[in-house]
N, C-alpha and C positions, 0 to 999 in steps of 0.2 A: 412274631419274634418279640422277644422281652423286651424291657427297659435295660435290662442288665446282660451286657456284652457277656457272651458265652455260656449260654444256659437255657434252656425252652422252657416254655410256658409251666410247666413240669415241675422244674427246678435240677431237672436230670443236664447233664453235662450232652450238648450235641454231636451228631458222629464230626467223624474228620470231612466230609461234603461239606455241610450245614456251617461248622464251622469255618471255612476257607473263605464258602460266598459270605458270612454275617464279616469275617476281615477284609474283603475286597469293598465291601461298604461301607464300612466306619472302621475301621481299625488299622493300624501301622503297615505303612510297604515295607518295612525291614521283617516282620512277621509274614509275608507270603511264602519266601524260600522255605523256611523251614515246616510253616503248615504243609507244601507242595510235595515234600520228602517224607512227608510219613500218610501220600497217596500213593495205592496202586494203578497199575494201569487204568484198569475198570473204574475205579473212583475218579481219577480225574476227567475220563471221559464221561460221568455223570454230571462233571462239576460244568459241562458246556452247555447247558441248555438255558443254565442260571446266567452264567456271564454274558451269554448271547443277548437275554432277555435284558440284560442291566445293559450293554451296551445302546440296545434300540434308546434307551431310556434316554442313556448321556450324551443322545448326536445333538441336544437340541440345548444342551447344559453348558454353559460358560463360566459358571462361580466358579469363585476358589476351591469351594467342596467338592464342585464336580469334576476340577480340574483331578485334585488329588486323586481320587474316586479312579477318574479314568487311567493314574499312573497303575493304581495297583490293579486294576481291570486287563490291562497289558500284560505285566510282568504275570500275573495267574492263567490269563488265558493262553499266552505262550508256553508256558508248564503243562498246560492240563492238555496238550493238542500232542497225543503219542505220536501220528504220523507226521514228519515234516511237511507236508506240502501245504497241512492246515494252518500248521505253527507258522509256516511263510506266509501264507494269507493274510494269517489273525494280524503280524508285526507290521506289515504293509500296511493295513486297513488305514485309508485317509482320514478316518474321524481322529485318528493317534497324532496328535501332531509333534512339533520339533520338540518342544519342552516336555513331554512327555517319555519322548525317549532319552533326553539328553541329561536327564536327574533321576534317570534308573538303573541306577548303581545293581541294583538288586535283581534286572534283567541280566547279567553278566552272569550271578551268582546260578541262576535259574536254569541259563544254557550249558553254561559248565557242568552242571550235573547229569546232563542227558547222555546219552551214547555218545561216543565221537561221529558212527557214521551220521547220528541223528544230526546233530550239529555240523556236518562238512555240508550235508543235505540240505539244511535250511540256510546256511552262509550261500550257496551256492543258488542257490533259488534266490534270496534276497539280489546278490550281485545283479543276477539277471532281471532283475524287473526295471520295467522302463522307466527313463528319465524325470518323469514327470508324477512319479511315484516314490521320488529320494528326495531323501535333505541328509543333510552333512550327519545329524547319529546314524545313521543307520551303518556307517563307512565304520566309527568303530567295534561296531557288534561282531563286521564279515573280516574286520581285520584282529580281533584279539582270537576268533575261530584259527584263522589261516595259521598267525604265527603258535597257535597251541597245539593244534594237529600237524601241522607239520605239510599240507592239503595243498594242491596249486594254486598258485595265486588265479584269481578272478582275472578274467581277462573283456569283461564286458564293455561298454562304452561308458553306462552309469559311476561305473566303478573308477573306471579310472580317471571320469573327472572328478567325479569326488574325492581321489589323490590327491590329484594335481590341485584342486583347489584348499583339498585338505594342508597341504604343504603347507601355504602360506599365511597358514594360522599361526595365533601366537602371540602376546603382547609383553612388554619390558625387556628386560635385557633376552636377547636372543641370537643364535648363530646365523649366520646368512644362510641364504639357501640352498645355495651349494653346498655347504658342510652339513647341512641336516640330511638333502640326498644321498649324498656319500655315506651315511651309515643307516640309511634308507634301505630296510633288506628288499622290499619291492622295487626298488630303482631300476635295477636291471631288467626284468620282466617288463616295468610300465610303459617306463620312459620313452621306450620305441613305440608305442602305443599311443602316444599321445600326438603324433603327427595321422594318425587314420581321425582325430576330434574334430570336429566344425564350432565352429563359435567360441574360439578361445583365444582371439588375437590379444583382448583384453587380459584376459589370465597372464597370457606367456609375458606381456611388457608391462606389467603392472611392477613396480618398483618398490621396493621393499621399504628402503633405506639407501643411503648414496655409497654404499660400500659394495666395491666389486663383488660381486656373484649371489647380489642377491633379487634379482630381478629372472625370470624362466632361462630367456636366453642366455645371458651370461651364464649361468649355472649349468646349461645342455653345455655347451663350450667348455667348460673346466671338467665335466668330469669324461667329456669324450677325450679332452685332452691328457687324462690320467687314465684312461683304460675302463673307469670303470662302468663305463658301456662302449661296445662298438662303432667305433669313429666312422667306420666304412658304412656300416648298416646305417648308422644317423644319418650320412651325407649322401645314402642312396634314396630313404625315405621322405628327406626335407625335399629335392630334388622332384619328388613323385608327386611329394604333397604339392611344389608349386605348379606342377604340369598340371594338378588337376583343378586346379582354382581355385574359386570360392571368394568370400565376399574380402572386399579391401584390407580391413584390418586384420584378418587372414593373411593374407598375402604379405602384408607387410613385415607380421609379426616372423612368421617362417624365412623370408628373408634376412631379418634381423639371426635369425639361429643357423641360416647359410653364409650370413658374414664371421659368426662365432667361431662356425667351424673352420675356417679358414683351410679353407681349401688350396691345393698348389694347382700351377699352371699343368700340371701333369697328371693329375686326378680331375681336371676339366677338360683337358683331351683326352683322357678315356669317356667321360661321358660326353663330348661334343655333340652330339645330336642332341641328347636331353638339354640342353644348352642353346640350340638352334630353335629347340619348339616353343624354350622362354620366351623368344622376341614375340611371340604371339599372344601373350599373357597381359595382365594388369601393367600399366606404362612404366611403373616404377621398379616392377622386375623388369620388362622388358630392356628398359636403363642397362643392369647391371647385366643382363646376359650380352648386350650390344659393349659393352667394357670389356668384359672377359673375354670375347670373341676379336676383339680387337686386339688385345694383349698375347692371344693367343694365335694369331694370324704374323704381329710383328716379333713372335718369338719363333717363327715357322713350327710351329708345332701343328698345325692344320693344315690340309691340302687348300688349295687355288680355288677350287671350286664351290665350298662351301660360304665366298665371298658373293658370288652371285646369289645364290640359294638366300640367303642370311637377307641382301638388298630387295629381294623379290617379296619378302614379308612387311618387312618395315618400311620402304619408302609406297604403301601403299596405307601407313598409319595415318593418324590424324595428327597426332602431338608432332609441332615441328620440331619440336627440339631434338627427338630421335631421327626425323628425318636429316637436319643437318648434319646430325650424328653421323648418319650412316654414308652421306654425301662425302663428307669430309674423309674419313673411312676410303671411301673407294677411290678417292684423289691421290689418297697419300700411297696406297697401294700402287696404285698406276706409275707414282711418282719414284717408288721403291724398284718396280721390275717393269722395265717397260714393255714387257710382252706380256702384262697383264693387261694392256690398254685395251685389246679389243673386248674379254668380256667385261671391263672395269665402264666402257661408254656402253656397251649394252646394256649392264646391268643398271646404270645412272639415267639409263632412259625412261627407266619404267617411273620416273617420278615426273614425266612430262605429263601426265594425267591428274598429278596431284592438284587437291580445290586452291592452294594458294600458288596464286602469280610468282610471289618468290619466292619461293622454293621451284619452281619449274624454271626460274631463272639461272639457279645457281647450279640444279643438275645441267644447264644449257652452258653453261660456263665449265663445269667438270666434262662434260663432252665435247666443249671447243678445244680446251689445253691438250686431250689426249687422241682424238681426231688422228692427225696426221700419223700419230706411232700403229693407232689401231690399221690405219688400211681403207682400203676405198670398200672391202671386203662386206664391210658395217654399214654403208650405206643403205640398200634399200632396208635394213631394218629399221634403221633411226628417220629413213625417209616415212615411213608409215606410223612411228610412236611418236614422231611431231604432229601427228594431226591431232593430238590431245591437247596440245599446247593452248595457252591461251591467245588470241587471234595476235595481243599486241609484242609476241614472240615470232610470231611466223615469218615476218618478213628477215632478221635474223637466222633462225634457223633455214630458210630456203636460202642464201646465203653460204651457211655450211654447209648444206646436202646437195646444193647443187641441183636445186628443183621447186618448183612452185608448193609451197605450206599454205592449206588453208582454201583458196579458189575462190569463189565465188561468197563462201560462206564469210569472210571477212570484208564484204560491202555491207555499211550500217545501214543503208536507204533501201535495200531489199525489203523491207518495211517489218511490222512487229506485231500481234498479235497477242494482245495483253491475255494471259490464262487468270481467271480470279474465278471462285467456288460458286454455284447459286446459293443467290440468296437464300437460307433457310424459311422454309414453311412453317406455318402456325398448325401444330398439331391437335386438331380439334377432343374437345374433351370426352365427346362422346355421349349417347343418350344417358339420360337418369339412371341411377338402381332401378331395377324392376321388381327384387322382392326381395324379403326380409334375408333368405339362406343367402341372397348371392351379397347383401350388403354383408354381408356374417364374413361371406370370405374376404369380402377387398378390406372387413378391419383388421381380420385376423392376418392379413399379407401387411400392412401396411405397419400393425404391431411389430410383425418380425422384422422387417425391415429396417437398415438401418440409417438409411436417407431416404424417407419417402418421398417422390416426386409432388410436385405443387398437383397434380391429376388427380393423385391417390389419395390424398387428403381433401381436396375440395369435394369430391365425388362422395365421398364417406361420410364426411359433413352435413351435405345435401341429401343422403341417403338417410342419414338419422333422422334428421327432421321431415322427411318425405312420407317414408316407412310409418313413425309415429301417426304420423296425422291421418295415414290411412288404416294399419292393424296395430295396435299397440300390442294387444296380445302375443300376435304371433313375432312381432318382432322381439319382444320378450323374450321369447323362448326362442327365436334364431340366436339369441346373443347369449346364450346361457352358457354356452361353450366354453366361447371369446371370452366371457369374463372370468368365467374358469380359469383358464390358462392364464389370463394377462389381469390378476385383480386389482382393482386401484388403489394404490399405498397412499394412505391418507397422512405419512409424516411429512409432509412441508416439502417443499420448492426453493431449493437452494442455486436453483441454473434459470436458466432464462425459459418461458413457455417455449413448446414445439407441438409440431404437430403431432405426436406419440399422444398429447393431453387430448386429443379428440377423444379420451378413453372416458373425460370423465362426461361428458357429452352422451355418451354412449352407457352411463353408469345412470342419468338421468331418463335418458329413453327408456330405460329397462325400469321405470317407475321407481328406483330409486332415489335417496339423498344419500349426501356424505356422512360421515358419523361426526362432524364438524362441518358450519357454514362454511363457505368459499372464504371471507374475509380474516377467517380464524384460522386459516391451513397456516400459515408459515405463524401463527404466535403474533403477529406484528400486528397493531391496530391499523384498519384501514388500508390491509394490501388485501390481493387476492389472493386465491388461494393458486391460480396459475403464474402468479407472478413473484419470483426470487428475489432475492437481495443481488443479483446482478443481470437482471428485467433490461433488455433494450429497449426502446422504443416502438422496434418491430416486434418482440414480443410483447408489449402491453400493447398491442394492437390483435395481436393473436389471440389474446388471451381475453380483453372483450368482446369478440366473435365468439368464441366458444361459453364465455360465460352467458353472453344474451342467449346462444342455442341452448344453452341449458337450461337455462329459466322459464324460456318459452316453451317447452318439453314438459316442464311441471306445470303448465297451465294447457291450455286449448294450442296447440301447434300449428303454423299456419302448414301451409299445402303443400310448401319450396321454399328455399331461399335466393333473395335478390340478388346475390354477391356471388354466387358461381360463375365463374369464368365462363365463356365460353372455347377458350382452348386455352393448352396446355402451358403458355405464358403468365395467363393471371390476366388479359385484353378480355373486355366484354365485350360483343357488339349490341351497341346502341338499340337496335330493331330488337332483340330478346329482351333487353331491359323493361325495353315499353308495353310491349307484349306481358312479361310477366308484373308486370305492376298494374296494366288492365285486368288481370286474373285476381289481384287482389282486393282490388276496388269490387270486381263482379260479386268476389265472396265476402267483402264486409271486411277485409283484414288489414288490420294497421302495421304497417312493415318493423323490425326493428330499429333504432337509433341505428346499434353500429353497421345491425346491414346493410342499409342504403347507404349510410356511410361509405362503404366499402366497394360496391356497387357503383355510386358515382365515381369515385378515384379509379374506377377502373375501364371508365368511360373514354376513348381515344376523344384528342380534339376534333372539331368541325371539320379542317382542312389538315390533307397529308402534303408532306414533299417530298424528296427526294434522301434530307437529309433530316427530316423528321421523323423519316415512315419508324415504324415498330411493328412487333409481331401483329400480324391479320391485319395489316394496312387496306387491305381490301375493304374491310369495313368500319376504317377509319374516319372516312367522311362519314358526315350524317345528313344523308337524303331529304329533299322536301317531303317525302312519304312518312318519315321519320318521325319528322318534326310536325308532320298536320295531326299523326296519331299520337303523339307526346303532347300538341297542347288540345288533344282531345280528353286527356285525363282531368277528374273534377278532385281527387281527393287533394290534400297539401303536400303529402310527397310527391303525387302527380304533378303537379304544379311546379313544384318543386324542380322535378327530372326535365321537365318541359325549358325552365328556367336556362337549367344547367349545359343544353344539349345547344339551345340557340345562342346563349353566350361563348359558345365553344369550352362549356365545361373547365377543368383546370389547366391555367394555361403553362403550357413549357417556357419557361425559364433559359435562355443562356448563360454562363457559367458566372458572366458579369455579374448580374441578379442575386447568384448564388452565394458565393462567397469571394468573390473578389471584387475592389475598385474596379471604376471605369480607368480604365488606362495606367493601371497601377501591376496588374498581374497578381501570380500568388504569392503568397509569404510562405515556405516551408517551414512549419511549427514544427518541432518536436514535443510531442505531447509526455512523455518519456524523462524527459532534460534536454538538455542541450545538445545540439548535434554540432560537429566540428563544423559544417558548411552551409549555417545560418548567416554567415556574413553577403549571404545572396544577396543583392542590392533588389529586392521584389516586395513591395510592401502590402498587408491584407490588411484588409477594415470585415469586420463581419455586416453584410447584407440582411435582410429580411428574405427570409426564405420562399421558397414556391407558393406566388398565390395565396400568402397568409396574411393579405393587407386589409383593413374591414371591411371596407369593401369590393372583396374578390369575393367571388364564389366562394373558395374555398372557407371563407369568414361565415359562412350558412348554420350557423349551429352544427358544425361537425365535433362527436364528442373529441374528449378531453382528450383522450389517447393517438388521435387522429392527429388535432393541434398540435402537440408535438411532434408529429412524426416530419410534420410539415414548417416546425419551425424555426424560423432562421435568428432568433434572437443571440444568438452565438455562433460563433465560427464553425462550420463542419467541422474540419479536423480536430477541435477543440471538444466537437459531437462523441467525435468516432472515440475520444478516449472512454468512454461509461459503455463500447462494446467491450468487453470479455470475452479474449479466447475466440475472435468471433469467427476465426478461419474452419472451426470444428460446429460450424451453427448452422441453420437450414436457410441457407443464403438465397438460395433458388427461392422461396416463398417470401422472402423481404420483395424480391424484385417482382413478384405479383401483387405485391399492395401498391407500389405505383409503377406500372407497367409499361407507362408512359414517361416515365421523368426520369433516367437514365442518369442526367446529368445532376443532379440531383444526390443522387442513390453514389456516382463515383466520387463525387466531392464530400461526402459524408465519407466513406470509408478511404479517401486519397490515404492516409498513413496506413492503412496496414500493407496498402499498394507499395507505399514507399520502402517498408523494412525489408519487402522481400527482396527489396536491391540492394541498401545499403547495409543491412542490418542480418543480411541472409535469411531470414523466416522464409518458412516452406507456407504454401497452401493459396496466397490470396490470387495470383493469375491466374488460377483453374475458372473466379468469378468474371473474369474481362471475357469470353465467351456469351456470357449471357447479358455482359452491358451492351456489345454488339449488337446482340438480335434482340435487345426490348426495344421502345421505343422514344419518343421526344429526339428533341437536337442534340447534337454530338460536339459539344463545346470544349472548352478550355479544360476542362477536369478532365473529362472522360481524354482526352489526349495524350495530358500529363499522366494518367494512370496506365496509359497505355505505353508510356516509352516508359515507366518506374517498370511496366512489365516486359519490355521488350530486353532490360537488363536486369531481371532477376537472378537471383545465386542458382536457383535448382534449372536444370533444365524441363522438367513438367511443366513449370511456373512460364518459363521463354515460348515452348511449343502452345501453350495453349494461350499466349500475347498474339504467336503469331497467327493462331486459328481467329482470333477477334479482330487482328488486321484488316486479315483477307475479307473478313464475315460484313465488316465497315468497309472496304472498299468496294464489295460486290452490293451493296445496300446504298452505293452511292453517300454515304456519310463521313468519311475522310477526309478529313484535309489535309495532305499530305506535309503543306508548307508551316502548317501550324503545330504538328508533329513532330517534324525536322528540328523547329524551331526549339522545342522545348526538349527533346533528347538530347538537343547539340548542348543546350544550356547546362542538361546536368550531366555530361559526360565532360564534359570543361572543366565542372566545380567539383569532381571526383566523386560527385552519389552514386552515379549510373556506369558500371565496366564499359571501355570503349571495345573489349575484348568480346564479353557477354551479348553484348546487342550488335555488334557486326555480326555474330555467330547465327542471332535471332535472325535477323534481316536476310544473310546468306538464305537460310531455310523460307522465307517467305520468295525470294527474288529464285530459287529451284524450283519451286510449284508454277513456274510461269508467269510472276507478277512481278516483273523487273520496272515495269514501267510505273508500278506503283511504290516499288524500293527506291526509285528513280527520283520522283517527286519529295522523297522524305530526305534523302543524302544530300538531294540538289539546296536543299532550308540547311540541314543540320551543318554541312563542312563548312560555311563561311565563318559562324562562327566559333567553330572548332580551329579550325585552321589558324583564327586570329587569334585565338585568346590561348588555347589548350599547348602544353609546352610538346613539342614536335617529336621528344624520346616517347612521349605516354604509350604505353603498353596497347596496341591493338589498335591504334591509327591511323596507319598503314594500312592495315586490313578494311578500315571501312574507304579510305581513299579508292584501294584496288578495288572494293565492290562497284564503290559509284563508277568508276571505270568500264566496267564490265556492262554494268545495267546500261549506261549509257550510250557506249557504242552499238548494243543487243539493240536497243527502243531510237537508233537516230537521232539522240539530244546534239541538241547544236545551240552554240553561243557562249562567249566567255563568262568564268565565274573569275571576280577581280582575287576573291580569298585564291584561288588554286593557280590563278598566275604568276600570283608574287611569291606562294612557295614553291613554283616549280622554277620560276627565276635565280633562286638561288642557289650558290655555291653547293658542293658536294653531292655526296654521293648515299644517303640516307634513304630507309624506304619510303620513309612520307614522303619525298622530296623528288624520288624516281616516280612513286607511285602519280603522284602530282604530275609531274612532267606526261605521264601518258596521258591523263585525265584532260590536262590542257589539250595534248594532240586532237586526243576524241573528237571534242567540243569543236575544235578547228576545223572538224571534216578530214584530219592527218593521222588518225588514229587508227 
């Protein structure tokens, strides 16, 4: 091609081909239409092979040039594509993106000139392509087709959120949305369409402006209210839509367009059953169909029977507030016709099963008052659905039914039988790689992976460095694959190291370097090239592991490394350590700094206990066998390890040590700002940390990265703020670099424990599972993060507090009084829900471990009781639990807190709940 647009080497003028492609790459998008119109069929179908070829060119082009480039590449290849199916491909193609279609004026120009059928054809195909293949242009290509031809409207699911979301485009002065609807010629057709869409709670109550009808719902409301869609059809489809679910803000938003529509008492008895199947829906419908159903009961528009029907759903719910609902409900019925009383006390029975005490109360009180109208008739039914009752109802209820409730089963000294989980077992890590293919696959699993287990990396690890030392070659060429697939991006480290970077470890074995030293990846003088600008401490610990295996890889490779777990915790046993550091010394080889570093941190102490143990406490002690072949070692790490094993290696800390005064307790910092309930009267000094005093072991020349990991020159929580994000981080691998120091590990991360209770963050109790089952003492921290978990916002966050409970009570590590203690403190000062952690507890005191819920309520109610104001939200609830545990486990003796509220005046639930609680304890319960 010439230097001079339009003309060949020649100087002859080019055909109409030649010339189209030299204007799709340098020349005007407003010049394609009319190059397009003076091709024939045949020519433009020649003119594909060029644009094809130019497209491969521009998937990898980002300039302005290539931007433009690619508008007129669209708008020609769309033209030149005679059959629609192509033309729909070409316009789809994902390398087109938004801005390409959204300033192609000249794409409009291009389709208008086609056939009409060509064009109903390609709108029609476009409509249809999946979700994830649309953005907002594409909606006015299929919509200036429809309204030109005259063609059915699209009826796809793409299409019609692209409506609907199309609607609410639009900036400065503009008419609401309702009035834009109404002269919306697709309105009609859509609009009933838009209740079959999922994920558009957000769409429909997104608010315009505070002027009525410009928000979805108001807007379905006004124009079903003016006809100009089917009010009947709307109010049968919103109806459908809530029977069929879906996620919350769904729900809600479609309720908001079944309040618009305002339905009358007479169009909800015609649908009464669709109305009856709401009670079993999301609570907050369930609400409004137990309203309607009530309304529509005291206006007798419903038969009698669908009263019972209606109780048989809902007093088997969770939420009490529906349950009173529905209590109340069948009271006033009862109260209205008295010959509803018999099914009104059968139907009020079914909530004698329900988990809370009161509420079984109050249906026991709706079945006193209508008793006598019902008949002796109701007897033995209500005699057999009081055996759900809770025990401290049944002498009552046998009373009304005229027969012994309960028997045998309400003596507490029948005795108790604590159910708690076994201990979990140390998952051994299993032999070495055996050969280079099978190390190929655990990296390339461990690549895709997107949490790989603490097993899958240490194994990979040891595998590179194994492998090396014995074929370099053929490891070579097992990893030629893997790094294929997975090649290492030399632009910098902007997150914290993980174990994903074992790649560059593995870029090293393969007799490589990087195309930049380690030091020079992120640009910064003197960082690593594994280490980001938001680097934890556990990952600058990561990251010199892998940087020594790397190094050691571009020299003579020793044979193994020392720092392999031997299970699946991150625990070494002591007897492998010695063993493989005789191997080293056999063969002449000087260990690395941070391996043996690592290697000893992962050495259990000399002696286990009960409330020390950690994972593979079996081989926690370290035997005299142990220790004659540890100080049989001559080299200085031998020496060294020999040091480390008879001193009882690094020693565990209680929480005192850690971060708080002797007798002082903690200070709950806000690392964040200020938290409204810093006026805790609990004062912290920061402590020196685990063993980092000059003369502790741990003061042994352990590198730099290690020091910190272990140092206490600042407050943990004061620590835990320089984590980042850290709920999203490979948490399980911090807790195998000290496998042993639990307490430790939860007093550095206590705040993000904390937000997830007060502050609602999702993610950090999934890690109290694993503070459970590592190892060292179970102190002050690790407690308080255990009740911060026992009242978190999400329930993921509560179930997996309570799996750590159980996991620490069945490991004998518990202190239930110490627990108690500090749950009661922050459910007092409003951190911790009283709501959320009775709910938690409930769930632990069901799996069989009441005697262990027992111990933690018998600490927490004194001083709840004393200090906590006696209305708070969910108080009640843990009063009736300790109740329940108690009498279940035989606790006996006064608590002076629960005397003096059950002492007084009225008639409150802490105050009733109380009054049982004292019985209990009495022996009268």
């Amino acid at each position: 091609m010439s230097a001079t647009a339009g003309t060949d080497v020649d100087g002859a003028r080019p055909g109409p081909v030649e010339e189209l492609l030299t204007a799709v790459r340098s020349g005007r998008l407003a010049d394609i239409p009319a190059l397009l119109a003076e091709l024939d069929a045949a020519q433009r179908r020649a003119c594909l092979p060029g644009l094809k070829e130019l497209r491969k060119e521009l998937r990898q082009e980002w300039s302005q040039d290539g931007l433009a480039t690619r508008s007129r590449l669209l708008v020609a290849g769309a033209g030149c594509h005679t059959g629609p199916a192509g033309a729909a491909a070409w316009l789809a193609g994902s390398d087109f993106n938004v801005r390409d279609w959204a300033r192609n004026s000249a794409l409009h120009v291009v389709v208008e000139a086609q056939p009409q059928e060509w064009q109903i054809e390609v709108a029609t195909r476009l409509a249809a392509r999946p979700s994830r293949a649309w953005g907002w242009p594409m909606y006015p290509l299929v919509e200036s087709v429809v309204l030109r031809t005259g063609c059915a409207v699209p009826s796809s699911e793409p299409f019609v959120r692209a409506w609907l979301e199309r609607a609410l485009d639009g900036g400065g002065p503009r008419p609401t949305l309702a009035v834009k609807l109404r002269t919306d010629p697709f309105t009609p057709v859509l609009l009933p369409l838009v209740f079959e869409l999922a994920d558009i709670g957000g769409w429909l109550t997104m608010r315009m402006s505070p002027r009525r009808g410009d928000v979805w719902t108001e807007a379905i409301g006004e124009l079903a209210a003016e006809g100009v869609v089917d009010r009947t059809a709307l109010l049968d489809r919103c109806l459908a839509r809530l029977l069929r679910g879906g996620k919350p803000a769904d729900q809600r938003a479609f309720l908001e367009v079944l309040g618009e529509l305002a339905p009358t008492p007479e169009e909800y008895a015609a649908r009464v059953r669709d109305v009856v199947a709401l009670l079993d829906g999301l609570s907050v419908v369930a609400g409004h169909a137990q309203g309607v159903l009530v309304g529509l009961d005291e206006a007798g528009l419903i038969g009698p029977e669908l009263l019972p029907e209606a109780s048989a759903v809902v007093l088997f719910r969770t939420e009490k507030k529906l349950v009173r609902a529905q209590l109340g409900w069948l009271d006033r019925a009862a109260r209205r016709a008295s010959e509803r009383s018999g099914p009104v006390v059968l139907a009020a029975a079914d909530a004698f099963g329900h988990a809370d005490p009161g509420l079984q109360e109050r249906a026991l009180n709706v079945v006193a008052r209508h008793l006598k109208a019902a008949g002796e008739a109701v007897l033995p039914e209500l005699r057999f659905a009081a055996e759900a009752l809770s025990p401290v109802h049944h002498r009552r209820a046998g009373d009304l039914f005229g027969a012994t409730i309960g028997g045998e089963d309400d003596d507490p000294d029948t005795g108790w039988s604590e159910f708690l989980p076994p201990a979990p077992e140390p998952v051994p890590l299993g032999a070495p790689v055996a050969s280079a293919a099978e190390l190929a696959e655990e990296l390339s699993a461990l690549l895709a992976s997107r949490d790989p287990g603490v097993a899958a990396f240490e194994r990979v690890l040891d595998g590179l460095v194994r492998q090396a030392h014995l074929d370099r070659e053929a490891l070579t060429e097992a990893l030629e694959p893997v790094r294929r697939a997975h090649p290492w991006q030399d632009n910098g480290n902007w997150g914290d190291c993980t174990p994903e970077d074992v790649l560059y470890v593995a870029v090293a074995a393969a007799g490589e370097t990087a195309p930049r030293r380690f030091r020079e990846y992120l640009g910064i003088k003197g960082r690593s090239p594994l280490r980001g600008a938001r680097t934890t401490v556990h990952g600058a610990v990561l990251a010199v592991r892998l940087e020594e295996a790397a190094g050691q890889l571009g020299r003579t490779p020793p044979p193994y490394l020392l720092a392999t777990p031997t299970d699946a915790s991150g625990a070494l046993d002591p007897a492998v350590l010695v063993e493989r550091l005789a191997g080293y010394e056999a063969a002449g080889v000087e260990p690395g700094e941070a391996d043996l570093a690592q290697a000893l941190l992962r050495v259990g102490p000399r002696t286990d206990s009960a409330g020390t143990g950690g994972p593979g406490a079996d081989n926690a002690g370290t035997d005299d066998a142990v220790l004659k072949a540890a100080g049989a070692l001559g080299s200085p790490a031998g020496r060294r390890l020999a040091h480390w094993l008879r001193t009882g290696g690094l020693p565990g800390q209680p929480s005192e040590r850690v971060l708080f005064a002797p007798g002082k307790g903690l200070r709950r910092t806000n690392v964040h700002g200020d938290r409204w309930w810093e006026d805790v009267e609990r004062i912290a000094v920061a402590q020196p940390g685990i063993g980092t005093g000059p003369e502790g072991p741990a003061g042994e020349r352990l590198p730099a990265e290690f020091r910190a990991l272990l140092d206490g020159t600042e407050p943990s929580v004061a620590r835990a703020r320089k984590v980042y994000d850290w709920s999203r981080r490979p948490v399980a691998h911090w807790f195998a670099m000290l496998p042993w120091h639990r307490e430790e590990l939860a007093a550095r991360w206590l705040d993000p424990f904390a937000e997830g209770a007060d502050r609602d963050e999702r993610g950090a109790g999934r890690h109290l599972p694993l503070l459970a089952e590592a190892g060292g003492p179970a102190g002050l921290a690790l407690h308080l993060a255990l009740a911060y978990g026992l009242g978190a916002r999400h329930a993921e966050d509560r179930t997996a507090s309570v799996d750590a409970l159980l996991v620490l009570a069945a490991r004998g590590g518990l202190d239930g009084e110490l627990l108690g203690r500090e749950l009661g403190g922050l459910v007092a000062c409003g951190t911790v829900s009283a709501t959320r952690s009775g709910a938690a507890l409930t769930m632990a005191a069901e799996t069989g471990a009441r005697a262990t819920v027992w111990s933690v309520l018998e600490a927490a109610l004194p001083g709840l009781l004393d200090t906590a104001d006696p209305s708070l939200r969910g108080l009640g609830d843990l009063v009736a639990l300790a109740a329940d545990c108690a009498r279940r486990t035989g606790a006996r003796g006064p608590v002076a807190e629960v005397t003096a509220v059950a002492e007084r005046a009225g008639a409150g639930r802490v105050v009733k709940e109380a009054r049982v609680l004292r019985d209990v304890l009495a022996g009268d319960g």
